[in-house]
C-alpha positions as CSV (number, residue, x, y, z in Angstrom):
1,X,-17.9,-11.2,5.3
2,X,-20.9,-11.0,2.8
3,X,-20.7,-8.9,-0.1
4,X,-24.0,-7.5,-1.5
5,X,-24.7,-6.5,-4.9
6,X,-25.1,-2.8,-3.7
7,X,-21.6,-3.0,-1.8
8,X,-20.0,-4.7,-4.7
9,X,-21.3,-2.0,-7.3
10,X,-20.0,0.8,-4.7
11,X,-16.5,-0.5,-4.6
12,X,-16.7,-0.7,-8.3
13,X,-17.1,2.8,-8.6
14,X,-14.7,3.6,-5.6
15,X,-12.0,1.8,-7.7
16,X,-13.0,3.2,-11.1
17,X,-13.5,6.7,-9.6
18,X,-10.0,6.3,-7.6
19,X,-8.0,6.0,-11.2
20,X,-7.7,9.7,-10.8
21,X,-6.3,10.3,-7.6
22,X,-5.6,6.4,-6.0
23,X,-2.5,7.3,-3.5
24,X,-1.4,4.4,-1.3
25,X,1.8,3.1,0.5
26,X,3.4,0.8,-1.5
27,X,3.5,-3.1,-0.2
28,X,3.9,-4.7,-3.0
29,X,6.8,-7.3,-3.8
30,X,8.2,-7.6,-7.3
31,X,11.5,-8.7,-6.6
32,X,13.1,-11.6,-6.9
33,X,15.2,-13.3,-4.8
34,X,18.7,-12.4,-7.1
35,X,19.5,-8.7,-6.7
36,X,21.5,-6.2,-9.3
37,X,24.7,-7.4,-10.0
38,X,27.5,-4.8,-9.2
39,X,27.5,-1.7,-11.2
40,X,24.2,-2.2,-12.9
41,X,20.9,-0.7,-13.4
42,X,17.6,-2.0,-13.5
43,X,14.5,0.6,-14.0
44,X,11.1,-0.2,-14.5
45,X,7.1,1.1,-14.3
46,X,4.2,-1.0,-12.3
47,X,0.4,-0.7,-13.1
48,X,-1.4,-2.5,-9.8
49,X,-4.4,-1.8,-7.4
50,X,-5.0,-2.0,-3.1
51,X,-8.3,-3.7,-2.7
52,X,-8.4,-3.7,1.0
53,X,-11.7,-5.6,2.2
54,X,-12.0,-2.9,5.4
55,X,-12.6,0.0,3.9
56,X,-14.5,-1.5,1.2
57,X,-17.0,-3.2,3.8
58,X,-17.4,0.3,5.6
59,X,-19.6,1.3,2.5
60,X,-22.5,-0.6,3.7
61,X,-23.2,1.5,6.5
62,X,-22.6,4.6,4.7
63,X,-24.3,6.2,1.6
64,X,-23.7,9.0,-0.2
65,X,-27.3,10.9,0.2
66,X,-26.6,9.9,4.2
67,X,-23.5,12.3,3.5
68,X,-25.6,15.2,1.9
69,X,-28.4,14.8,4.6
70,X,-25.4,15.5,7.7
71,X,-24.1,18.6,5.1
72,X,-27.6,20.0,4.6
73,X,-28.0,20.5,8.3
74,X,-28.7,23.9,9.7
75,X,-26.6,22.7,12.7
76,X,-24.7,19.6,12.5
77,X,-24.2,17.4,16.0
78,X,-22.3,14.5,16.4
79,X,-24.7,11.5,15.9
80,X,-24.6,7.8,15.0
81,X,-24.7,8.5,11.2
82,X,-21.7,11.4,11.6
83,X,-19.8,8.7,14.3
84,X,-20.0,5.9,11.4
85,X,-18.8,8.7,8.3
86,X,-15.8,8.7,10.8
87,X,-15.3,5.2,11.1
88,X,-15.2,4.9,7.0
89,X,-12.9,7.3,7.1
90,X,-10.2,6.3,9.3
91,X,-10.5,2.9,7.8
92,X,-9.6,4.8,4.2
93,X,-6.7,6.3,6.1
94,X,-5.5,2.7,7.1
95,X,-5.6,0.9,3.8
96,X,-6.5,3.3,1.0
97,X,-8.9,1.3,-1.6
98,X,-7.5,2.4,-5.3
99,X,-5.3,2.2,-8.3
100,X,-1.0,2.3,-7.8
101,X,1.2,3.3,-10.3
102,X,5.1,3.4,-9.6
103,X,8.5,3.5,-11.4
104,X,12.0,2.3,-9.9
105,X,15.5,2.4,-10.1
106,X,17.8,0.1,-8.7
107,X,21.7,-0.1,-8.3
108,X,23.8,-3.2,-7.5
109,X,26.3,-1.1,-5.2
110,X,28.4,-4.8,-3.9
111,X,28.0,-7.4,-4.4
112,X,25.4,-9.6,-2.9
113,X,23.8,-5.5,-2.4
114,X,21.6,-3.7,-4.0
115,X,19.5,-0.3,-3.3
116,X,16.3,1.1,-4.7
117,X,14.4,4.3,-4.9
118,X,10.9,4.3,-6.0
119,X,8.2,7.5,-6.7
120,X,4.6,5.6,-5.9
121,X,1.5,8.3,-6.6
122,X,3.5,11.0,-4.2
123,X,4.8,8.5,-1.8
124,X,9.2,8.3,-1.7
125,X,10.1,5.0,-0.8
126,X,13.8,3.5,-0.2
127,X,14.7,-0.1,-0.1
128,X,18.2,-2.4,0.1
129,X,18.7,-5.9,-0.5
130,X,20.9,-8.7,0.6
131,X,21.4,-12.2,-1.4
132,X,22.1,-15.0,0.7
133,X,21.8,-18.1,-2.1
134,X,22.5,-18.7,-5.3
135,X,25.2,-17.0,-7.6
136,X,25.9,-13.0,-8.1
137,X,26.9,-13.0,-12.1
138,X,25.3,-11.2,-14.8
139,X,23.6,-12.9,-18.0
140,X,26.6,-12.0,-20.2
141,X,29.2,-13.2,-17.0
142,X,27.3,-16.0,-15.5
143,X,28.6,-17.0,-12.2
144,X,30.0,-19.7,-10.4
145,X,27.1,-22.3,-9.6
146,X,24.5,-20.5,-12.0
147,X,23.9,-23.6,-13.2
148,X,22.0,-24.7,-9.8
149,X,19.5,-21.6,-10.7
150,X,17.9,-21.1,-7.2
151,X,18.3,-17.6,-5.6
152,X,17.4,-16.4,-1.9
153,X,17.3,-13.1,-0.8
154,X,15.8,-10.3,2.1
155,X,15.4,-6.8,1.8
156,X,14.1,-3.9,4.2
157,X,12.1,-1.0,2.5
158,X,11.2,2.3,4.0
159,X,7.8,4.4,2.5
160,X,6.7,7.8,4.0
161,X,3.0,9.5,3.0
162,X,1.1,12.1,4.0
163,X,-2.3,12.5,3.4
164,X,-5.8,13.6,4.1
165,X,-9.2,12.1,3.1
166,X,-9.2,10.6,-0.3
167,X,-10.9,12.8,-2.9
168,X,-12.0,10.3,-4.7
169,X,-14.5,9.2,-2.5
170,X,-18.0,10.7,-1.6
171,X,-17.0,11.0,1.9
172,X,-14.7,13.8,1.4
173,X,-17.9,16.2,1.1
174,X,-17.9,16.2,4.9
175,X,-13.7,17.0,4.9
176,X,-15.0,20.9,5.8
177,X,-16.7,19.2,8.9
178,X,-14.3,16.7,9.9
179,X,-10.8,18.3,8.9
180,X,-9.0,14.6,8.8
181,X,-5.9,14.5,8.4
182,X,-3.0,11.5,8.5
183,X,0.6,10.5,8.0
184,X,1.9,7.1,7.9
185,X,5.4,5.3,8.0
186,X,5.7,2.2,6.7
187,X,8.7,-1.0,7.2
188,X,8.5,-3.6,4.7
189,X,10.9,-6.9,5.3
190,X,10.2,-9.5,2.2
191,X,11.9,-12.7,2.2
192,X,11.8,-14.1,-1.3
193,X,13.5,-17.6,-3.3
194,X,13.2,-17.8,-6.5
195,X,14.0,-20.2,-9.7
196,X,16.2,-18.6,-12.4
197,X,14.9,-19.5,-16.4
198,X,18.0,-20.3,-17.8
199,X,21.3,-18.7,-16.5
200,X,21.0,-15.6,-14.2
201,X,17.6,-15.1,-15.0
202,X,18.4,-14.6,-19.1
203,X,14.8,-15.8,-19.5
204,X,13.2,-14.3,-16.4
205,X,12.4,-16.2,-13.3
206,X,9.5,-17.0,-10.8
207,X,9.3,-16.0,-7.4
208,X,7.6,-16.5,-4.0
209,X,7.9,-15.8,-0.5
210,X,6.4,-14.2,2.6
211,X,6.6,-10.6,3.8
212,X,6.3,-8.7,7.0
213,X,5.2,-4.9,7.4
214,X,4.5,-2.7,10.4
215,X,2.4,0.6,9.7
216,X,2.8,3.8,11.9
217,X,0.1,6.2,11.8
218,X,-0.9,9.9,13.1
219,X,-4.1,10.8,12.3
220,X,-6.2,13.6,13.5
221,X,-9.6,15.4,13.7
222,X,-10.7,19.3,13.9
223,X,-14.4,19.2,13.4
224,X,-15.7,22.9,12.4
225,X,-18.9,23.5,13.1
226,X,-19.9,20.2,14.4
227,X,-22.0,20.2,18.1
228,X,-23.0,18.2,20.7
229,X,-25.4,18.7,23.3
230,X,-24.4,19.5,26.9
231,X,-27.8,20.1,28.8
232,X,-30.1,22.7,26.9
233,X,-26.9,24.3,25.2
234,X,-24.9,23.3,22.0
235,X,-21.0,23.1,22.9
236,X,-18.5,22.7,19.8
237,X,-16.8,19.4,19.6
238,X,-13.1,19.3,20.4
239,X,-10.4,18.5,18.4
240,X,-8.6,15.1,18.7
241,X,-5.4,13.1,17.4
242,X,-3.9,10.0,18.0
243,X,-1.6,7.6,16.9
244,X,-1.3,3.9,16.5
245,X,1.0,1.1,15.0
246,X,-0.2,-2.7,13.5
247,X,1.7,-5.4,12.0
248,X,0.7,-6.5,8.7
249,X,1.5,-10.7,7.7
250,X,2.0,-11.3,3.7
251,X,2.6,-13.8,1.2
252,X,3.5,-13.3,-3.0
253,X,4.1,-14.9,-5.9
254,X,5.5,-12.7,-8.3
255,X,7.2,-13.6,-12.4
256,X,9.6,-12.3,-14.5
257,X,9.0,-13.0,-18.4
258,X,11.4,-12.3,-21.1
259,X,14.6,-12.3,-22.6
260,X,18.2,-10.4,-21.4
261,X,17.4,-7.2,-20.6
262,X,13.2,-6.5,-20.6
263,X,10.7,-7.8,-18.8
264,X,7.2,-8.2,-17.7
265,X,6.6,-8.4,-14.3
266,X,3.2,-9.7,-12.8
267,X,2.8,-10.1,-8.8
268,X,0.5,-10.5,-6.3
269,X,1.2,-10.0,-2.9
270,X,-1.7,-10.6,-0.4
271,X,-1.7,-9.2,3.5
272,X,-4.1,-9.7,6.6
273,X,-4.0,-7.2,9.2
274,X,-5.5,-6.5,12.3
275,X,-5.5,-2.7,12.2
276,X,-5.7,-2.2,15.7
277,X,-8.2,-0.2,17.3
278,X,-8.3,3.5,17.1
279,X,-9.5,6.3,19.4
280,X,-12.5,8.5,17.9
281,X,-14.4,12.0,18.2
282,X,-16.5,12.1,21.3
283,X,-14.5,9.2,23.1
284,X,-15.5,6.9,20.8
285,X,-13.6,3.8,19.8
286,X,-13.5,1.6,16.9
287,X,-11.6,-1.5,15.6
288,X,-10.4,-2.8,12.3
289,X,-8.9,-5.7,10.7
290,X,-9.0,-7.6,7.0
291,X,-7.2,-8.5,4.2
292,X,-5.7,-6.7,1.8
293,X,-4.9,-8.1,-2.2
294,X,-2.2,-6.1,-4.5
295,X,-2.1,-7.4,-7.9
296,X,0.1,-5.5,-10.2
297,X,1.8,-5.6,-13.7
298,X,4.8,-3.9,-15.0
299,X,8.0,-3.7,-17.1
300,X,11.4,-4.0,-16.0
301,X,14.7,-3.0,-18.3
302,X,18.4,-4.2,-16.8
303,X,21.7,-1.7,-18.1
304,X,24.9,-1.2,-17.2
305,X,28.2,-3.1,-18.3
306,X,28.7,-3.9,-14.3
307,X,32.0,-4.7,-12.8
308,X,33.8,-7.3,-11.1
């Protein structure tokens, strides 16, 4: 896909402009492959973005004074402009193009076990993970074969959002016309390895691995005031939802940098998708697919005396 200078400034200002408001379901992975030893804590805040080439690309055939020319009509019908203000928007509802911002707790419950809860921009999301390699003691109680340093673990995840068109974009002018709405589920599977530095990650560690997730979404339109022509009279168009699923494929490479008990973290996980393709207004149809990149940094702080 070719990027022109006109596209590029327009995503520039959709991610500048999205600081406000960016709300997204989180797919990054900032693990590692060791998880929380029993009985302790780890807490921690991310700074990232979602720069999703899909909806970004859909700016090209959309601009904003082609938005104010479909509001400014005495009577709007349902034409190839209005048809591609759609498309952009149920690409924005598939991979929302802005800033993420999350905080985390985690709990080592057994060992070998460890849960999470994280608050992402209004979206709850729930994790667990299991360690298969590499020992389960803590920095000040290393464990037996620490010394080898190598970890291995898998995880599932769980994020539910609701949400309507993005307000941070110029297309939610025409939200009064279109009435989109959308809710998505979201499983997230990471396997990830990682080398400890220095015992049980007392130094931090590096991390890498690949990472399936599968997307459910209900989305919906209920156009209000919007026509189309049937013979020599103007018939309102009907309402329509629908509702798809698509598998997303993903690989990371993610750091932890510091010493005992805080942390920098900085990731990036990278996704490709083929969004599937999704039923329209008017009996329309359109397809999507593209990559998706999720760079992020944050801070991580470990607590907790643990237990044996």
């Amino acid at each position: 896909m070719r990027f022109t200078k006109a596209l590029f400034s327009k995503a520039c200002l959709l991610v500048l402009v999205s600081l406000a408001v960016g709300c997204t379901a989180p797919r990054s992975v900032i693990n590692s492959g060791k998880v929380t030893a029993p009985g302790q804590f780890k807490a921690g805040i991310n700074f990232g973005g979602n720069i999703a080439t899909e909806p970004i690309s859909q700016l090209k055939d959309i601009t904003e004074a082609a938005v104010d020319a479909i509001r400014s009509r005495d009577s709007v019908f349902y034409d190839n402009q209005l048809d591609v203000a759609t498309k952009a928007t149920m690409a924005y509802a598939l991979d929302p193009v802005g800033p993420t911002f999350d905080f985390y707790l985690r709990y080592g419950v057994v060992e070998r076990v460890d849960v999470g809860y994280k608050y992402a921009s209004g979206v709850h999301v729930f994790d667990a993970m299991y360690q298969f390699m590499g020992s389960t003691g803590t920095i000040d109680n290393p464990g037996r074969g620490s010394e080898n340093r190598w970890y291995g673990s898998f995880g599932l995840q769980y994020a539910g959002q609701s949400a309507g068109l993005l307000d941070a974009i110029f297309l939610d002018k025409l939200q009064p016309l279109l009435q989109f709405t959308a809710k998505r589920r979201d499983l997230t599977i990471p396997l990830i390895f990682s080398k400890s530095f220095g015992p049980e990650e007392e130094k931090g560690n590096v991390s890498f691995g690949v990472v399936y997730n599968h997307t459910f979404i209900q989305y919906g339109f209920d156009p209000s005031g919007v026509y189309r022509k049937v013979g020599s009279n103007a018939v309102e168009v009907p309402a329509f939802s629908g509702k798809n699923s698509f598998p997303s494929f993903g690989m990371f490479l993610n750091a932890k940098l510091g010493f005992k008990y805080v942390y920098v973290l900085p990731a990036l996980t990278i996704y490709y998708q083929n969004y599937g393709t999704y039923q329209m207004l008017e009996g329309k149809q359109h397809s999507y697919s593209g990559l998706t990149l999720i760079p992020s940094l944050g801070v991580q702080a470990s607590f907790g005396k643990g237990r044996q």
